[in-house]
Structures are given as structure tokens and as C-alpha cells.
Steps between C-alpha positions, in 0.01 A plus 500: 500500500738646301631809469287665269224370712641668832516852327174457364362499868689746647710268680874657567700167501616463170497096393722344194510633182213353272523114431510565068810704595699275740425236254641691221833604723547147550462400200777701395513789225658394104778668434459860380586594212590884410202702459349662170527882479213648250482852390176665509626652157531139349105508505415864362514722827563869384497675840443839368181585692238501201504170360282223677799241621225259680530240234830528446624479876175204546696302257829546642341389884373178360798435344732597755287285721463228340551137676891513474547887649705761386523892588334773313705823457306797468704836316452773691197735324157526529314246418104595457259200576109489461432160611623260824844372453446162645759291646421077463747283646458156262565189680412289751645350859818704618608757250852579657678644224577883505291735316362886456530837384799752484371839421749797640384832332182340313180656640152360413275733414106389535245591328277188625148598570212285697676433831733274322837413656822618301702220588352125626696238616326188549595194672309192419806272580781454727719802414842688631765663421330761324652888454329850403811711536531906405142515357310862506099508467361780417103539548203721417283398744260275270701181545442276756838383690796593378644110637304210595640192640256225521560127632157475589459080489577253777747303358726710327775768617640802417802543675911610489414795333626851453370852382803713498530910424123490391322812451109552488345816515156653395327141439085521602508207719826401725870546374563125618284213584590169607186245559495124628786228511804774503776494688865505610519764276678875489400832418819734506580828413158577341231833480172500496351828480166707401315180413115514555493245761789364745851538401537102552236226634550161643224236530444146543288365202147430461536136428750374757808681398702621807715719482805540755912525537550872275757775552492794367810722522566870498199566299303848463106512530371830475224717309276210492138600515437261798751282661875513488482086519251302563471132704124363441279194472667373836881511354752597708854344492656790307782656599628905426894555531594884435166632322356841509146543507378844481209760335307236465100576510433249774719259716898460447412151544214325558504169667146339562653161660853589601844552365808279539773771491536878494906583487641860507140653300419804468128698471496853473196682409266247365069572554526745234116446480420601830339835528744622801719308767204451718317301227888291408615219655822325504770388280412093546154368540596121695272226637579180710885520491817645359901560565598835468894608476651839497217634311389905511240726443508830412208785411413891369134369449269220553671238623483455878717265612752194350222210637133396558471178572235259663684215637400145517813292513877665530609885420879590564639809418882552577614862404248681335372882530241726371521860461324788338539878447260752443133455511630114588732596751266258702604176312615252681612095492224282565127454615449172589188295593410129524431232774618441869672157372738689169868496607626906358883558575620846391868568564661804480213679314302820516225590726192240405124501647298180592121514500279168617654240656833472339802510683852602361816422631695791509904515503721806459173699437486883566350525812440146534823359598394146594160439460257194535147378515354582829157299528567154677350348167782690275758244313751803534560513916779528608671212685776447754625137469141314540321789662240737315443826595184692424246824586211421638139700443555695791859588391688317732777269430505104500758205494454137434716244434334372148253611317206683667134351496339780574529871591532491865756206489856516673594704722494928536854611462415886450261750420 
């Protein structure tokens, strides 16, 4: 199986790139020649505001795109657009050369109606090296998505990509949204805010697309109507470096089958929605398994703590807090549930509570100093060379050297 196929199940081993792209690498690249630069002017873009530029900038994509590549350079204005500005990578096999759009100080201004997306860009070959630098969207809340990513085919990738200093506001579905084979791609220094649905959303496709391998660096989600960011449809190997999710009207993040990496993140405030505190809930929604790192939490209103998750494989959290003021002054770090067998290591964190049968391993806690799994079926005892130790149902202490087959094994060291 390859690795597309061991995302697509969940597994967390990551296998060799896909066998159209090692194929490709081997073959080796041609040599690259200097790319075009177009002006969206060239083609009849006015960027006052008033006058419809969809043709005008349609025209300019296709050409810019076109099989031998170039870069489109967008004026800065306003640039007023009624229909979807579609994005069609020609070719076949491994596109390698560089391509995309440079558009500091040019804002797009939709007026697309019917749940249409504002910008589409659709793989239906082998693609990377594709960038959307310095673009700002501007919605009205009858558009659709204000970006949409699709690689949504078996056989073909989009990877290598970039979307640099993007910013998408007031769109009526999400501000970003990336769909099937996508990957090893960034997201940096980008703002998605007040958009109808999540700020940004992450899915594998409907068709065999898997997506897997993104970063997304010191980005801002906040305003959005539901989530801050979004991992659905089983996706999960996305990673957040230095983003700020906040005021959102649901979760910071939601993750319904994990998340790869949280890194120095912060959520402040989100459940907007939520009548009061009691009805909130928590800055990131997890299942099965995630790695979180220096990551906090803070609240005035709904949000209750940094972390609910339900764990099924691995949660670490190293350096993390949650705090509130106010009528939150009760928010906390994490709530944590899951089964007897999930391995949770929290280092150095805030106060968390367990409920079920998971057991944490606690480290540099407040008031937990050192603590393990106590029930002689826990993975988390503690052990002294080969010996476990464990408390029995009567509350008394036990030894054995191994593992323990039962709870009455060993011997009673203590009560």
C-alpha cells in the first residue's frame, strides 16, 4: 500500500511518496527555463471596483496557466468579479515547472451568487509548484468558498504548493477549502475571518483523494460563523505552527479523526454561539489522537477549557495551559475521555480531568507531580526495573515482577 493508501485508512505510518511521483523524480526534471510574468492589465483588468473584471482576469488565468507556466501579476485595486475565477492546470504526467499568482494590494471583490466558489483550483493532473501569494477576497455572503482546492482523482497529485499572505473574509461558505489528493503543501501568514462557515476546512476526497503532509504557519482564524479550521471526512495529517484561533461560533479547531501537530497555538474565546459558558465547550474538539506543544487557552466567555478530546490511539501535550477570567474564570486545560488501552502523556500542563476509563500520565502537573495509571490493567504503571506496581480494589498496594494477570497478583507491599 502506498502512501496515499495508508492515510486513507487512518493508518499513522506514513509509506513512500506516490509511485507517478517517484517515477517522475527519477526521471529527472528538463531544464527550466525563466518563467513568464503576465499582467492582469495586459488582458483588460480595470480594478476600480465597478467594472466586472471576471473575464478579463479568466483570460489572464488560462493564459498564465497554460502548459508552459508563467506568473500572473495582479495591480493592486479592486477587482469586482460576478462569476468563478477558475484555475485549470493544462497538461498531463508531472507538471514541475513553477507557476501562480502575485497579487499584493489587489482585493477581489465578489459579487458571485448561487453558492458558487470565487476562486477554483482544480487538479486533474499531476501538479506542483503552484503559488497564490498577497491575494485579498472579499465576500458578501452569497458565494460559496472563497478557495477551493480539489485533487479529487486517484491518480493524480496536487502537491509542493504554497498560499502565501492570503486574505478571505465575508465569503458564504469557508474562507479556504482544500479537498482530495493535496498535500505537502503550506498555508502561511493568512486570515480567514467572518466567513459563513469555517475559517478553513480540510478533507480527504470523495473519490479516493487523500489528503495528508500540510503546514500551516502563523495564520489567523477568527469570526467564522462555525469553526476556526476544520479536519473532516477522516483527514487528519495537518499540522498548525503559530495560528490563532479565536471568536469563532463553534470549535477553534475541530478534528473528527486526529491531528498531526499543534505548535505554540493559541484559542481564546471561541463558542461565540453558545448561549453562556455552561452551554460552551472548549477551544479544540479532538478524536483518536493528536500532539500538542506549548499551546494555550484563554477565556471572558464561552470557552471552557484549551481541550476535549476522546482518545483512541496517542494524545501528548507538553506545555500547554488554559485560563479564563470572569464569568470563565473556571476554564481550564483539558477534559479528556477514551479507552483503558489510549497511551495520554501531558507534561508540564494545566490541571486536566479524565472521565471513563482513560488514564493520563501526568508529569510536572499541578498537584499531580508524578502520576500514573493505577488499575493492574493500566499501560501507564509505574515500574521499577521489571517490577509493576499497582492498587488493588480494596486499595491496597501490589508488586510483581512483570506484568500482572490479574488484580490480586504479586505481592501486598502497602495499603
Amino acid at each position: 500500500m502506498n502512501r496515499r493508501g495508508l492515510l486513507a485508512t487512518g493508518t499513522l505510518a506514513l509509506g513512500s511518496l506516490p509511485a507517478a511521483v517517484i517515477g517522475a523524480a527519477r526521471a529527472g526534471a528538463p531544464p527550466v527555463r525563466p518563467a513568464r510574468m503576465i499582467s492582469a492589465a495586459d488582458f483588460g483588468a480595470v480594478g476600480d471596483g465597478s467594472a466586472d473584471d471576471t473575464k478579463a482576469l479568466q483570460t489572464a488565468l488560462d493564459e498564465t496557466f497554460k502548459t508552459e507556466g508563467g506568473f500572473l501579476l495582479v495591480p493592486p485595486g479592486t477587482y469586482r468579479v460576478t462569476r468563478t475565477l477558475r484555475i485549470l492546470p493544462e497538461g498531463g504526467g508531472n507538471i514541475g515547472r513553477h507557476s501562480g499568482v502575485i497579487a499584493h494590494g489587489a482585493r477581489i471583490l465578489s459579487a458571485v451568487e448561487g453558492g458558487h466558489n470565487v476562486i477554483e483550483i482544480t487538479s486533474r493532473a499531476t501538479v506542483r509548484f503552484i503559488l497564490i501569494e498577497g491575494l485579498d477576497i472579499l465576500g458578501m455572503g452569497k458565494e460559496g468558498h472563497g478557495i477551493y482546492v480539489e485533487c479529487d482523482r486517484r491518480d493524480d497529485y496536487f502537491y509542493n504548493f504554497c498560499l502565501r499572505d492570503i486574505v478571505v473574509q465575508g465569503c458564504g461558505g469557508d474562507g479556504c477549502r482544500m479537498v482530495g489528493n493535496v498535500f505537502e503543501g503550506q498555508v502561511i501568514n493568512s486570515y480567514f475571518r467572518k466567513n459563513n462557515a469555517n475559517g478553513i476546512t480540510f478533507s480527504h476526497g470523495e473519490h479516493g483523494g487523500v489528503l495528508s503532509s500540510m503546514h500551516v504557519f502563523g495564520c489567523v482564524f477568527g469570526d467564522n460563523l462555525r469553526q476556526g479550521a476544520a479536519l473532516i471526512r477522516n483527514c487528519y495529517d495537518v499540522a498548525f505552527h503559530g495560528c490563532y484561533f479565536l471568536l469563532n461560533g463553534e470549535f477553534g479547531l475541530l478534528a473528527e479523526n486526529g491531528c498531526t501537530l499543534l505548535s505554540n497555538c493559541g484559542f481564546e474565546n471561541n463558542h461565540t454561539k453558545a448561549a453562556d459558558f455552561a452551554h460552551g465547550g472548549a477551544g479544540i474538539s479532538l478524536n483518536s489522537f493528536g500532539t500538542l506543544v506549548a499551546c494555550t487557552a484563554y477565556s471572558l466567555f464561552n470557552q471552557t477549557h484549551l481541550l476535549r478530546a476522546y482518545v483512541t490511539k496517542e494524545l501528548t501535550m507538553l506545555g500547554c495551559s488554559g485560563s479564563g477570567d470572569g464569568q470563565a474564570r473556571e476554564a481550564g486545560l483539558a477534559s479528556l475521555s477514551g479507552t483503558r488501552s489510549s497511551p495520554a502523556t501531558i507534561i508540564g500542563c494545566g490541571a486536566i480531568t479524565t472521565t471513563g476509563d482513560l488514564e493520563a500520565l501526568e508529569l510536572g502537573n499541578p498537584g499531580a507531580g508524578a502520576r500514573f495509571g493505577s488499575n493492574w490493567q493500566s499501560t501507564i504503571l509505574p515500574r521499577l526495573g521489571s517490577y509493576c506496581l499497582w492498587v488493588d480494589k480494596t486499595g491496597r498496594l501490589r508488586l510483581k515482577d512483570g506484568a500482572p494477570t490479574s488484580d490480586s497478583d504479586g505481592q501486598l507491599v502497602g495499603t
